[in-house]
C-alpha positions, 0 to 999 in steps of 0.5 A: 679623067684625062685617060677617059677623054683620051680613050673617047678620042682616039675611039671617035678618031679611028671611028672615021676609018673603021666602023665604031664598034672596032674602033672601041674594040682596038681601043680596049684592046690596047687598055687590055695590054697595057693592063697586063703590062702593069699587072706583069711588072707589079706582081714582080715588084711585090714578090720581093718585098718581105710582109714581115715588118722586121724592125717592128718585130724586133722592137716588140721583142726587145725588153722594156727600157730600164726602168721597167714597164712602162705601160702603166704609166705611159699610155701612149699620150704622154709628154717627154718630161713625164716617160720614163727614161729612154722611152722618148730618147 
């Protein structure tokens, strides 16, 4: 909201310079290149951050805890008392 009211500001300012039609159009202008700066460094980060979760692919892959499964017993609602061993520990 800040940004907007600043916009609307600095278009009205250098509205009494310049006629208002290119006073809105630098105004843009310069929101355009900011844009661009920002999508420039975003899309930079992102490309190196992996989307395959490795800890998570990893701990589905492993094997249950001793004891077996315990899907039948510990849905997902359990207390600690109630897992079987090294589910909670």
């Amino acid at each position: 909201m800040v940004l907007l009211f600043l916009s609307l500001a600095a278009v009205l300012g250098l509205a009494t310079v310049m006629d208002g039609g290119w006073a809105a159009l630098i105004v843009t202008a310069v929101w355009a290149v900011v844009a661009a700066v920002l999508y420039q460094k975003g899309r930079g980060r992102i490309s190196t951050v992996s989307p395959k979760p490795e800890r998570t692919v990893e701990t589905l892959t492993s094997s249950p805890p001793r004891g077996g499964s315990y899907g039948s017993r510990c849905r997902g609602f359990c207390f600690v008392a109630d897992c079987p061993p090294g589910v909670f520990r």
